[in-house]
TORSE-587689 format. One record per residue (C-alpha): residue number from 1; residue in three letters; y, z, x. Coordinates in nm, 3 decimals. Layout:
<vexnu resi="NUM" resn="ALA" Y="Y" Z="Z" X="X"/>
...
This chain:
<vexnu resi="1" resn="UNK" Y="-5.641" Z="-13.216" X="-10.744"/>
<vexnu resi="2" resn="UNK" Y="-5.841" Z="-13.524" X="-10.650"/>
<vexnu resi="3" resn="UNK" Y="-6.154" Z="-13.603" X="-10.493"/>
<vexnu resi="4" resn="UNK" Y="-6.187" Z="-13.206" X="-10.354"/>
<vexnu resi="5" resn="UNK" Y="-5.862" Z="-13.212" X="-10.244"/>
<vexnu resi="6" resn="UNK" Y="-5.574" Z="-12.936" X="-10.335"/>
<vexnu resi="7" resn="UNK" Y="-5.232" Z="-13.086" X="-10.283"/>
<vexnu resi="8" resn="UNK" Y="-4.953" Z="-12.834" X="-10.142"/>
<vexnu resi="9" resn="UNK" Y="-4.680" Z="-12.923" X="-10.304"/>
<vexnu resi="10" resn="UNK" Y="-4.477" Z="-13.207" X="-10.079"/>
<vexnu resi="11" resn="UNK" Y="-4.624" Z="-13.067" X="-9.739"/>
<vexnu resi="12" resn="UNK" Y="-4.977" Z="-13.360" X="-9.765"/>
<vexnu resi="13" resn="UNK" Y="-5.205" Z="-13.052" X="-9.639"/>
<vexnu resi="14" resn="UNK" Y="-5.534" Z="-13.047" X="-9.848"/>
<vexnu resi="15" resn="UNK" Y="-5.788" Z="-12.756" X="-9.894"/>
<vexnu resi="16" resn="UNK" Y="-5.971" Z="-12.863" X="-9.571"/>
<vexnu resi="17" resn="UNK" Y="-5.651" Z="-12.841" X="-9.370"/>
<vexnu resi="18" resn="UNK" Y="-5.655" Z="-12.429" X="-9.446"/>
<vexnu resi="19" resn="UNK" Y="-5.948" Z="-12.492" X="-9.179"/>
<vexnu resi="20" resn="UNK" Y="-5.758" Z="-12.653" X="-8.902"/>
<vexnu resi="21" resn="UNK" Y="-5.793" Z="-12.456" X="-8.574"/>
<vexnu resi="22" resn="UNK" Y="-5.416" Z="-12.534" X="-8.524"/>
<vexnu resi="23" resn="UNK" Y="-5.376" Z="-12.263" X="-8.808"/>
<vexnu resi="24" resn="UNK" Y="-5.179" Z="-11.948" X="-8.728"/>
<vexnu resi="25" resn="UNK" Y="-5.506" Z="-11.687" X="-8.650"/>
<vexnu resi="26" resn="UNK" Y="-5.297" Z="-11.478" X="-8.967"/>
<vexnu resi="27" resn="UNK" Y="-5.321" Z="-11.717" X="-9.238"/>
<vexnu resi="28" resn="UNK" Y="-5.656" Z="-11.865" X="-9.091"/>
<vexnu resi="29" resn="UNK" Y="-5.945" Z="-11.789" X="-9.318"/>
<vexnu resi="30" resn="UNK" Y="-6.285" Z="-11.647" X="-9.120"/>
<vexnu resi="31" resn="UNK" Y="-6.638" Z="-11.628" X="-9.218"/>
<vexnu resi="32" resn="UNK" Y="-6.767" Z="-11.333" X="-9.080"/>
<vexnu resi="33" resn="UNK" Y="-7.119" Z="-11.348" X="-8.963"/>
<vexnu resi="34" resn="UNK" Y="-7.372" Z="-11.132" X="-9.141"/>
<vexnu resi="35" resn="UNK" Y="-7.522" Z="-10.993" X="-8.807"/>
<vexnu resi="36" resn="UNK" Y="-7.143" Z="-10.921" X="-8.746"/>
<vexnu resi="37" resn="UNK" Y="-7.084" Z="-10.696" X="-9.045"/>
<vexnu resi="38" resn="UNK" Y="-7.410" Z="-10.542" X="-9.019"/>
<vexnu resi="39" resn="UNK" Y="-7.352" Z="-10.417" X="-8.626"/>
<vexnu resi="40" resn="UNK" Y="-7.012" Z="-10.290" X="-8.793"/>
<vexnu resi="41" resn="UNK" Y="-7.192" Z="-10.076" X="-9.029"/>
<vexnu resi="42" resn="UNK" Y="-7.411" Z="-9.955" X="-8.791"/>
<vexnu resi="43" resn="UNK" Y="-7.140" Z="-9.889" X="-8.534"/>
<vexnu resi="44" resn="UNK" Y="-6.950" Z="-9.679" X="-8.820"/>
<vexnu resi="45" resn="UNK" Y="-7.272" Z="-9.481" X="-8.912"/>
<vexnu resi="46" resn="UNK" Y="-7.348" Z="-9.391" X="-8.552"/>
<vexnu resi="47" resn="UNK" Y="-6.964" Z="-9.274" X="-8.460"/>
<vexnu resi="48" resn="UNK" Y="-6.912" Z="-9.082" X="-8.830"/>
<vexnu resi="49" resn="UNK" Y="-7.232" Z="-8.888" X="-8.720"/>
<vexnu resi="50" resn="UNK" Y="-7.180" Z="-8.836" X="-8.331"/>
<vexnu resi="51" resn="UNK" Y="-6.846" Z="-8.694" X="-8.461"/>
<vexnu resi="52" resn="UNK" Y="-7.023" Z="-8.461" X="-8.712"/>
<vexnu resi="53" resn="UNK" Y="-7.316" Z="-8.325" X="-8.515"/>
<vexnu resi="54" resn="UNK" Y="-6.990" Z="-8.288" X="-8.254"/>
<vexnu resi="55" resn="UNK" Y="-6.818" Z="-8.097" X="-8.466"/>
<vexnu resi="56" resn="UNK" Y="-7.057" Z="-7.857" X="-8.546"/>
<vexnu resi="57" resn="UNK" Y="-7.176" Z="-7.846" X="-8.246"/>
<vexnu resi="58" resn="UNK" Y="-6.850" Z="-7.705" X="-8.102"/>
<vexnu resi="59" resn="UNK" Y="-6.793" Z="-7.465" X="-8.367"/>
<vexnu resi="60" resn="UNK" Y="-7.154" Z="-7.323" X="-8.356"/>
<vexnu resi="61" resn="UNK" Y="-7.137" Z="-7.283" X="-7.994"/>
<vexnu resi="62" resn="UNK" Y="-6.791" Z="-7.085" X="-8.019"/>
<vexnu resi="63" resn="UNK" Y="-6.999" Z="-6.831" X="-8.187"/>
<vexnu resi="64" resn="UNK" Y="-6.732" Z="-6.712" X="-8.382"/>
<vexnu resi="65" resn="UNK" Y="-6.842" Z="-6.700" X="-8.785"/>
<vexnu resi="66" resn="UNK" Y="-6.563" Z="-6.841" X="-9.056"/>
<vexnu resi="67" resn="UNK" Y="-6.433" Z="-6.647" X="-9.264"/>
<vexnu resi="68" resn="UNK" Y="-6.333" Z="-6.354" X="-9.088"/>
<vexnu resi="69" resn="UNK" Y="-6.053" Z="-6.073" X="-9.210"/>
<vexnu resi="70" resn="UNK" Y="-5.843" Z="-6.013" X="-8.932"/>
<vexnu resi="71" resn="UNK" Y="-5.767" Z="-5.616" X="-8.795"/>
<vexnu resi="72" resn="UNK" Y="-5.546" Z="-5.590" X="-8.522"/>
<vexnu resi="73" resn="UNK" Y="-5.792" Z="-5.673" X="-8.242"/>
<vexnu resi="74" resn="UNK" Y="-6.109" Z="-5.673" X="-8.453"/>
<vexnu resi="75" resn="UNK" Y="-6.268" Z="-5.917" X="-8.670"/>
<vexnu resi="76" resn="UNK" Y="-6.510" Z="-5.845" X="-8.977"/>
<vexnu resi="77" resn="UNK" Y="-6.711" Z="-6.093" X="-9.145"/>
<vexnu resi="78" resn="UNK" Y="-6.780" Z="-5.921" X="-9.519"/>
<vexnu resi="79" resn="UNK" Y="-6.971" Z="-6.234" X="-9.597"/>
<vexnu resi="80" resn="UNK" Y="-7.188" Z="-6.215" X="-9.364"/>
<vexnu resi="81" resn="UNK" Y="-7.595" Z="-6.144" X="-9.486"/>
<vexnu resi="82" resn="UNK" Y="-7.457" Z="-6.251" X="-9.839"/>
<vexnu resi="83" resn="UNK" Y="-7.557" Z="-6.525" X="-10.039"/>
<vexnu resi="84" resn="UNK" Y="-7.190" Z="-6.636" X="-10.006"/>
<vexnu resi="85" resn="UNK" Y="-7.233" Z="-6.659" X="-9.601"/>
<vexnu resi="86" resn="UNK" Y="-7.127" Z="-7.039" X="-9.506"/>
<vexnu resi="87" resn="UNK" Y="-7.391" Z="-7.288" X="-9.306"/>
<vexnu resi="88" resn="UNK" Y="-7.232" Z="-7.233" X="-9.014"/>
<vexnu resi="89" resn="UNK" Y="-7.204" Z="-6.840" X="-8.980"/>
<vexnu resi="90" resn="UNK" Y="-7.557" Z="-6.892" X="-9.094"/>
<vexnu resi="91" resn="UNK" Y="-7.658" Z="-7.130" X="-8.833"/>
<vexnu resi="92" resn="UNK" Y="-7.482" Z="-6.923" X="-8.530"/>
<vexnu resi="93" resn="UNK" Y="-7.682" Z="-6.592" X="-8.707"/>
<vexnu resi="94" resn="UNK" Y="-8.000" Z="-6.785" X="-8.663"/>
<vexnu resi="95" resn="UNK" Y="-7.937" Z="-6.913" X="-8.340"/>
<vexnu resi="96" resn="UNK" Y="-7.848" Z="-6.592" X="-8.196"/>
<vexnu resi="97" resn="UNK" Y="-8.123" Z="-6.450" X="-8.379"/>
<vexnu resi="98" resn="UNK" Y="-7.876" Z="-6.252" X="-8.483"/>
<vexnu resi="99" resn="UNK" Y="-7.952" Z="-6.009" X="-8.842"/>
<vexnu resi="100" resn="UNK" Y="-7.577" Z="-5.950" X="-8.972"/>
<vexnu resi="101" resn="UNK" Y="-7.579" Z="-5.608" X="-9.185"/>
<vexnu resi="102" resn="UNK" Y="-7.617" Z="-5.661" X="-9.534"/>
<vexnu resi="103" resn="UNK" Y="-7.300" Z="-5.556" X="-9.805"/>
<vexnu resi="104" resn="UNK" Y="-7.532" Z="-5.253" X="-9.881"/>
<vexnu resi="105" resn="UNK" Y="-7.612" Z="-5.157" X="-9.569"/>
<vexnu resi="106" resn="UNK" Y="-7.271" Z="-5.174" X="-9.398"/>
<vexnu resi="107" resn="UNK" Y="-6.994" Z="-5.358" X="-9.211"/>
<vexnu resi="108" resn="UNK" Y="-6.992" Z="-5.500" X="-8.839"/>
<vexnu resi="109" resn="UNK" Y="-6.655" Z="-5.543" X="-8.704"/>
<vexnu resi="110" resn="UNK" Y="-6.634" Z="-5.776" X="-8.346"/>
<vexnu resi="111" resn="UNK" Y="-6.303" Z="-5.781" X="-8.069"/>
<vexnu resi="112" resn="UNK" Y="-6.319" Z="-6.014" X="-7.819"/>
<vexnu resi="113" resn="UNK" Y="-5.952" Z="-5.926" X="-7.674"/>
<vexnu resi="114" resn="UNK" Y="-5.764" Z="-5.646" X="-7.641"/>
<vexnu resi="115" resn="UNK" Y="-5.473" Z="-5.526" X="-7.910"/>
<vexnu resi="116" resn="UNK" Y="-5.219" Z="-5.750" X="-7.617"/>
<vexnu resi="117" resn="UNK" Y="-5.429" Z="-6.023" X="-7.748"/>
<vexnu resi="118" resn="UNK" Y="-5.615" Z="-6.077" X="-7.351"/>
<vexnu resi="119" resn="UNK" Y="-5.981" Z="-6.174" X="-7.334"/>
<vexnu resi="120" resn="UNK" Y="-6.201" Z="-5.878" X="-7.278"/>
<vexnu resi="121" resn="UNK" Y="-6.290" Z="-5.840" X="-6.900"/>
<vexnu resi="122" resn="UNK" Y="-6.610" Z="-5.649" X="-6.827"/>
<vexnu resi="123" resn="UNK" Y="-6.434" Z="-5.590" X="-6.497"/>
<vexnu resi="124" resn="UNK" Y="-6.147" Z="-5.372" X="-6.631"/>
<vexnu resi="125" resn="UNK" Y="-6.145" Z="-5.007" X="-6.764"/>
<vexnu resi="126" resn="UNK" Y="-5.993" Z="-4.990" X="-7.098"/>
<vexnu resi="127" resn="UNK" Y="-5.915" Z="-4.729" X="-7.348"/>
<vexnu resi="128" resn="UNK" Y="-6.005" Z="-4.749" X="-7.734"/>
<vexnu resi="129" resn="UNK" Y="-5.837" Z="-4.485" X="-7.950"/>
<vexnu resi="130" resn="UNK" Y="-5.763" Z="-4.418" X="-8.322"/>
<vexnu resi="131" resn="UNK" Y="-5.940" Z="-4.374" X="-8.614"/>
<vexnu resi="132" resn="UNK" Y="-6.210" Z="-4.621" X="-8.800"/>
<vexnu resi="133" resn="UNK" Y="-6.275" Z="-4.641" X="-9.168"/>
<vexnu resi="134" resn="UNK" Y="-6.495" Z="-4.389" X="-9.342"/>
<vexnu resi="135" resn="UNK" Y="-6.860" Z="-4.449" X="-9.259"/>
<vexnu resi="136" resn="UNK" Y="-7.120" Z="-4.188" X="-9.286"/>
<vexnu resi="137" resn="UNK" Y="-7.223" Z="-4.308" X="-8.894"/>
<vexnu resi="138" resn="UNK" Y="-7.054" Z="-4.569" X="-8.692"/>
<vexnu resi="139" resn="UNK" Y="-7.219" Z="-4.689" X="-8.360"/>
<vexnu resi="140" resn="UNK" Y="-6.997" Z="-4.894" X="-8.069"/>
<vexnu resi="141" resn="UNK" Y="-7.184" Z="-5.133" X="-7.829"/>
<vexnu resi="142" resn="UNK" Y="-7.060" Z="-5.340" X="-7.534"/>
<vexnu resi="143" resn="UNK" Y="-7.225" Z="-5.633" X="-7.510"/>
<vexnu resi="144" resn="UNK" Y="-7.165" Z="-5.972" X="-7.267"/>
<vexnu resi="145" resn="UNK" Y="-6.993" Z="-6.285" X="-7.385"/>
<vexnu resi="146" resn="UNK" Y="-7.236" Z="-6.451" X="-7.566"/>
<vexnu resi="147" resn="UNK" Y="-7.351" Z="-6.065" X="-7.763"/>
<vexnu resi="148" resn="UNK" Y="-7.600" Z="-5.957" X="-7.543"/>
<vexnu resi="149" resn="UNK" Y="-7.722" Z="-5.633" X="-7.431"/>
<vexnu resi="150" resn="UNK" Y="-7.586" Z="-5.570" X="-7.041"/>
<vexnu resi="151" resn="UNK" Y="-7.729" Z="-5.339" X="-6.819"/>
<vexnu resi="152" resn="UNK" Y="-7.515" Z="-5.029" X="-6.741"/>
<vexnu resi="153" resn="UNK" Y="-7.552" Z="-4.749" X="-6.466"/>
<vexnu resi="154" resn="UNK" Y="-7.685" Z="-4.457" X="-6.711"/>
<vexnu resi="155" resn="UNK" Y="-7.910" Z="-4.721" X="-6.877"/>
<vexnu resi="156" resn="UNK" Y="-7.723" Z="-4.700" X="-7.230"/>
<vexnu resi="157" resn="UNK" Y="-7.472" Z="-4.934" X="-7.382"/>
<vexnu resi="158" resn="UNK" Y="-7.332" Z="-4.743" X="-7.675"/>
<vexnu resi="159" resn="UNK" Y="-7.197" Z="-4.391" X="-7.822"/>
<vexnu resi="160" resn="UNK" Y="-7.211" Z="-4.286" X="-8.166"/>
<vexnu resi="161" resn="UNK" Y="-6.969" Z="-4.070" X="-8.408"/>
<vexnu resi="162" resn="UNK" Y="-7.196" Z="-3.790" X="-8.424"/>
<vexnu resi="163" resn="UNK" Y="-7.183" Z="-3.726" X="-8.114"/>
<vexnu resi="164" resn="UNK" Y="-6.817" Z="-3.818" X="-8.002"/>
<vexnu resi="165" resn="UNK" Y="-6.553" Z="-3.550" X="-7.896"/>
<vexnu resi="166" resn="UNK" Y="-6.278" Z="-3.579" X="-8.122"/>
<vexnu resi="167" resn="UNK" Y="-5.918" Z="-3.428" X="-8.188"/>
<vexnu resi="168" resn="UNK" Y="-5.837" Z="-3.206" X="-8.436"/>
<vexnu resi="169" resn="UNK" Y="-5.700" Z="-3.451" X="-8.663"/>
<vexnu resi="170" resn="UNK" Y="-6.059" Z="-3.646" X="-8.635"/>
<vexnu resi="171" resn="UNK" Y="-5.920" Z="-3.922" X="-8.391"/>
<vexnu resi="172" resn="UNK" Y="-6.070" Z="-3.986" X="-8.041"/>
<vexnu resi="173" resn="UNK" Y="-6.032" Z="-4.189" X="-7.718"/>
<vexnu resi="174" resn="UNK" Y="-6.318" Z="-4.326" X="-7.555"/>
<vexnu resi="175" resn="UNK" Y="-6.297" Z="-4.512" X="-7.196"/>
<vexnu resi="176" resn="UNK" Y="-6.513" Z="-4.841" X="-7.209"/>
<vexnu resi="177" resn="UNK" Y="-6.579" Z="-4.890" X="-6.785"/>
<vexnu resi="178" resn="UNK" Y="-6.853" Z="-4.924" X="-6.524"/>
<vexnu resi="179" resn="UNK" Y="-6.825" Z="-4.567" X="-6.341"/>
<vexnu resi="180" resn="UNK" Y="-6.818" Z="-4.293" X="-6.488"/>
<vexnu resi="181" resn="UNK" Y="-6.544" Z="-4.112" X="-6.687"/>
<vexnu resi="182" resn="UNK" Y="-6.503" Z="-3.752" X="-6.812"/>
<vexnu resi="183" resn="UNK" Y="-6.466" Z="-3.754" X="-7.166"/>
<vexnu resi="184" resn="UNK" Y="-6.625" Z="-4.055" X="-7.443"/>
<vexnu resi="185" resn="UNK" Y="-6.747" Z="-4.253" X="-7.178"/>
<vexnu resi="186" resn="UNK" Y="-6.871" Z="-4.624" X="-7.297"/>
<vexnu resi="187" resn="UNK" Y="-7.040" Z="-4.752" X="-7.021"/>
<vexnu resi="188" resn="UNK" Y="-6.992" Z="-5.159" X="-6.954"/>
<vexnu resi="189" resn="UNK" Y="-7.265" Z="-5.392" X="-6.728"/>
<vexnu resi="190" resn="UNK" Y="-7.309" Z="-5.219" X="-6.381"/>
<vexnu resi="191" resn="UNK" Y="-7.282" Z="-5.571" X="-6.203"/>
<vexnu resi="192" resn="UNK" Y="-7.085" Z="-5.766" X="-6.439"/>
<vexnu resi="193" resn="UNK" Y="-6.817" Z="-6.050" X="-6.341"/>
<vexnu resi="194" resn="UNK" Y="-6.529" Z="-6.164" X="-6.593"/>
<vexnu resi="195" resn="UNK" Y="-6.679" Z="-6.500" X="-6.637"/>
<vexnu resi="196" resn="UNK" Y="-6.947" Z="-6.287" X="-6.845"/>
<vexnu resi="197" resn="UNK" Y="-6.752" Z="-6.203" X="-7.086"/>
<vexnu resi="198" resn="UNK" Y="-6.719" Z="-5.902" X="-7.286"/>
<vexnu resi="199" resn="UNK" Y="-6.752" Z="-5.811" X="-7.692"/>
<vexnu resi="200" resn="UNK" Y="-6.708" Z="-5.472" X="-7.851"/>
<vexnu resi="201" resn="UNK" Y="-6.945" Z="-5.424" X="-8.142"/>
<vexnu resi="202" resn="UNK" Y="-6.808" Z="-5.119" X="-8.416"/>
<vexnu resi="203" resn="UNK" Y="-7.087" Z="-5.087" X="-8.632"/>
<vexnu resi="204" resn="UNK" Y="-7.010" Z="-4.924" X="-8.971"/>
<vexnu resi="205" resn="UNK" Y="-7.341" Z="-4.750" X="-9.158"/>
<vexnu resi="206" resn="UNK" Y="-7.303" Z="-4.655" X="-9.530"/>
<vexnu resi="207" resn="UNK" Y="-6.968" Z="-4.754" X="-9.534"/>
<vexnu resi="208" resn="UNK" Y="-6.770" Z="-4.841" X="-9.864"/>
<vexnu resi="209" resn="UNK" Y="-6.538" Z="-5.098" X="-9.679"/>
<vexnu resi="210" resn="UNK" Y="-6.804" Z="-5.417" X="-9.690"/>
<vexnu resi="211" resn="UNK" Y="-6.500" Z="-5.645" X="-9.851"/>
<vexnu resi="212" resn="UNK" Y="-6.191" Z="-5.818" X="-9.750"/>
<vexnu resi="213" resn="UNK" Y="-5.992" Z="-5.666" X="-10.018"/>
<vexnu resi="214" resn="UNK" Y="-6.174" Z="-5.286" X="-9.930"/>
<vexnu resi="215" resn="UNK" Y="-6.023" Z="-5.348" X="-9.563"/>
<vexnu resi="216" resn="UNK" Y="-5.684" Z="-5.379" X="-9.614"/>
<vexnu resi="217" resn="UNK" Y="-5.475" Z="-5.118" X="-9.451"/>
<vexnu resi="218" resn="UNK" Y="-5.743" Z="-4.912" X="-9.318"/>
<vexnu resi="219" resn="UNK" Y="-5.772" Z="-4.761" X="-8.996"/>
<vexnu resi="220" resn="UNK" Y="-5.882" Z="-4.972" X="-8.675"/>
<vexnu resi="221" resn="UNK" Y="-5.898" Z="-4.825" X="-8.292"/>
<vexnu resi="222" resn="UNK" Y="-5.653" Z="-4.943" X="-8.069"/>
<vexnu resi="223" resn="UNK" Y="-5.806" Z="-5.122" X="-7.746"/>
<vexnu resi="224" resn="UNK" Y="-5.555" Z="-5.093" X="-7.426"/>
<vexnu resi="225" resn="UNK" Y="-5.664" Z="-5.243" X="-7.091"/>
<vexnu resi="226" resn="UNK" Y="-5.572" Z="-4.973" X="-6.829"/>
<vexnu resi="227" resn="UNK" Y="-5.655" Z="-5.163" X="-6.489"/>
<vexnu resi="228" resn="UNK" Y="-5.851" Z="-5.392" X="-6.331"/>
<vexnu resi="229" resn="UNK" Y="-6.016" Z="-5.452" X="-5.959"/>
């Protein structure tokens, strides 16, 4: 090498030839510009975080809580009102203003569809019969989409096990529907329309199934849609 020059073996390019704009754009070094790298930076901050606050956005909104154990058409969330209870079932609780039962206190179980795996249509009539676990009182609710209280013709939105006619072998049948039905009658929203939405809530009090592991084979109702308008 001589006078700041690096000879390429036979070729005659030297070290300032590696700048020649007649360079391949490949093997062409660059010098980035600092205001360059730092508008990368910023452009990679700002999409990293518009895709988190997305994220969680989408799964808060969905109002569904993680880690749910899975019974036939209803969902229980055993963490829930725990220490163990993850950000985001946290953050849809408190949004909702929403106070899940505590492990002591009981177990809330939530189906959105019916057990043919269709959305819920406050419009429809449907049937819910079985058994539930052992609870010393269990309470179910119709609420709206988004688990709000509805307003029904008789002006109430639930029935309760101690007051629920039952067969002789303990198991029942209760019709969830706007008119009125002979029998367990679980009145839905007077004036509703499907695009409301519809939850049923099965409320467990004093019950020793607050676990996954406790829920395992136990005893759900069966929800079957029976007609629509």
């Amino acid at each position: 090498m001589t006078d700041g020059s690096l000879q390429q073996g036979n070729t005659g390019f030297t070290e300032n030839d590696w700048y020649d704009d007649k360079l391949p754009d490949v093997i062409r070094p660059t010098r980035s510009h600092p205001l360059r790298k730092l508008t990368a930076v910023f452009l990679v901050i700002v999409l990293a975080s518009l895709l988190g606050i997305s994220s969680a956005y989408l799964i808060i909104e969905r109002e569904q809580p993680l880690d749910a154990v899975t019974i036939g058409p209803w969902r229980a969330f055993p963490k829930a009102g725990t220490n163990e209870a993850d950000p985001y079932s946290v953050a849809i609780y408190t949004r909702g203003a929403v106070v899940p039962l505590a492990s002591g206190e009981g177990l809330a179980l939530v189906a959105r569809e019916d057990s043919a795996g269709h959305q819920l249509d406050p419009t429809c009539i449907y049937r819910l019969s079985g058994q539930t676990p052992t609870a010393r009182l269990w309470t179910l609710t119709a609420v709206d989409g988004h688990g709000r209280l509805v307003e029904t013709l008789p002006g109430r939105v639930h029935l309760a096990s101690n007051n629920l006619l039952r067969s002789p072998d303990g198991s029942f049948e209760i019709t969830a529907a706007r008119a009125p039905h002979s029998g367990n009658w679980l009145p839905l929203a007077a004036s509703a329309k499907a695009a409301d939405g519809l939850r049923f809530m099965l409320r467990l009090y004093d019950a020793p199934v607050t676990t996954g592991a406790a829920l395992d084979g136990v005893s759900v109702p069966a929800i079957d849609r029976l007609g629509c308008p």
